[in-house]
N, C-alpha and C positions, 0 to 999 in steps of 0.2 A: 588605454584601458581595455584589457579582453574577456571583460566579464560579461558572463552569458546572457540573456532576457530571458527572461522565461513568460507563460501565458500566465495572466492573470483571471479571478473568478472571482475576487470581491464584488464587482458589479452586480452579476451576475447571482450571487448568493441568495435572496432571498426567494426566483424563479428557478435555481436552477434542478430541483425536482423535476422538475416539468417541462423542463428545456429540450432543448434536440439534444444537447451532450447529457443532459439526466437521463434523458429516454434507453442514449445511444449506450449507456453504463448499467442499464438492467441486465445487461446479460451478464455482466462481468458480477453483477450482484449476484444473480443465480449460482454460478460459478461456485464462487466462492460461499453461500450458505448452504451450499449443497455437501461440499466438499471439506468445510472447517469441521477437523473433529470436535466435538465439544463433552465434557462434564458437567452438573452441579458443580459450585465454587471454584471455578477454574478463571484465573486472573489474566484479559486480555488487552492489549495495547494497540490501534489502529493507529498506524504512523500514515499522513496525508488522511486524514481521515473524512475530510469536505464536511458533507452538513450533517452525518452521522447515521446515517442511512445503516450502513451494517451493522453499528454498534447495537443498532436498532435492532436490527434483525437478529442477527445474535444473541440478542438477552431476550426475544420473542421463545427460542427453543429450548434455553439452559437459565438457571438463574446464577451470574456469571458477575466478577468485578469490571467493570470495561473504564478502558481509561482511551481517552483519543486524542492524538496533535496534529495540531496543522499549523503553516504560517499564513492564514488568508484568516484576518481576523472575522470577517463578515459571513464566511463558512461556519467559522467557531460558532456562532452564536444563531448561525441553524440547528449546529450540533447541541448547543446546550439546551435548546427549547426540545426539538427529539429528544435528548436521552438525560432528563433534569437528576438523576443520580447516577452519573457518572460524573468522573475527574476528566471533562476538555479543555487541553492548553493550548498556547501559542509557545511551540520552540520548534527547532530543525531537528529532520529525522537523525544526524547525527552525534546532536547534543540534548541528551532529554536528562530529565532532573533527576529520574530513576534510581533509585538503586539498582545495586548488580542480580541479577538472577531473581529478576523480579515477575516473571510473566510465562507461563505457558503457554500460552501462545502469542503471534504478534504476525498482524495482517495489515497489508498494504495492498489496495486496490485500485487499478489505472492512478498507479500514483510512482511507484519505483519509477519509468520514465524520465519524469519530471525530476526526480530526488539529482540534484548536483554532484554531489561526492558520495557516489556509489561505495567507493571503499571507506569512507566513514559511516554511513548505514550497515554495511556489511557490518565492520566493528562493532559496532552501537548494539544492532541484533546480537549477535555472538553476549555482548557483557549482560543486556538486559533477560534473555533467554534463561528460563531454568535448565539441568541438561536433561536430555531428551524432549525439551519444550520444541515445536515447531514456527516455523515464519510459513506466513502463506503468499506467495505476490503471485495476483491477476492485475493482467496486463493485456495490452495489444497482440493478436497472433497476425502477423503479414507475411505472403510470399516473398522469398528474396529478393526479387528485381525492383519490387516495391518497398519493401524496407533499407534495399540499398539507396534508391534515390531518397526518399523520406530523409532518412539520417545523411545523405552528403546534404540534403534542400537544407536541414536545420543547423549541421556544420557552418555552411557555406553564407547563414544569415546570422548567426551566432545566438541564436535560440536552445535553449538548455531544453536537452530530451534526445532519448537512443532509445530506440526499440529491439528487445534483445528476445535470440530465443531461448525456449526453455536451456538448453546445454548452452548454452552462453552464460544462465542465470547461474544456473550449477555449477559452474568453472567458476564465475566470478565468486562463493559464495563456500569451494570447498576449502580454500585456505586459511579460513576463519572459522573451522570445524565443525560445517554443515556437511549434511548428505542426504542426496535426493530421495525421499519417500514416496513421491508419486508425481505426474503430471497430468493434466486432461487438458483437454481444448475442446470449444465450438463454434464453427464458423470462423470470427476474427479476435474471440477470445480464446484465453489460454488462463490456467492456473497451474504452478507448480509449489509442491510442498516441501518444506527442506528442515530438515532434524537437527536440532543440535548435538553436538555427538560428545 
């Protein structure tokens, strides 16, 4: 059997605010509230969403629909005690229960990595997306010689996760009728934004 492992955070869920990977993912939160455009009444979906930290944040600056999925059920029910009217599920990011063209926007944060079947997320985004609606993923930003070994270490152990760069993201992301709107990075994060077209 060649199925991948991936890490697990159930354990981990009810500290891990406060953890050294909570800590180490502030940035990537900044990141992306810095950088999410937002409206009044604008419908958002966090796919990997953990204990709901953005969702959070996000409905801090817009009064906003937020819905969030993760498959770490013990994340979920961080997320629900955070953000108690919002829609948080347990499904994979590339089967959600959705309707089509349901979301202006849809963010993924230190979470695409992890996601298994990038080209089913990709699809997923593309049907869920209204058009012109955007995806945001923040993610890891590494130099090459360290991203390459990283991704042979987790190949080579059979640990699900590839750290991709922005024009990686974008290539993988334009044949499902995306197109890059913008990028930023700081330090070992990065976010890119990608429109549906």
């Amino acid at each position: 059997m060649n199925e991948k492992k991936d890490f697990k955070f159930d354990k981990k869920a009810e500290k891990y605010d406060d953890s050294y990977e909570g800590k180490l993912s502030e940035k990537f939160y900044t990141l992306v509230n810095e950088n999410v455009q937002l409206t009044d009444g604008m419908t958002i979906l966090e796919m990997g969403c953990g204990t709901g930290t953005i969702l959070h944040r996000l409905s801090q600056r817009c009064s906003i629909s937020g819905y969030g999925i993760d498959v770490e059920e013990k994340m979920l029910e961080q997320a629900r005690k955070k953000c108690p009217d919002m829609q948080i599920i347990n499904c994979s990011c590339d089967n959600t229960p959705f309707e089509d063209s349901s979301f202006d926007v849809i963010v993924a944060c230190m979470a695409y990595h992890h996601f298994p079947d990038k080209d089913g997320f990709s699809k997923e985004c593309a049907r869920l997306l209204k058009k012109g609606g955007r995806l945001y993923i923040a993610d890891p930003k590494l130099p090459l010689p360290i991203r390459k070994v990283l991704n042979t270490a987790l190949d080579i152990h059979k640990i699900n996760g590839r750290i991709y760069t922005a024009d990686e993201m974008n290539a993988n992301f334009s044949e499902y009728g995306f197109k890059r709107a913008f990028d930023k990075s700081d330090a070992y994060a990065q976010i890119i934004c990608l429109e549906r077209i």
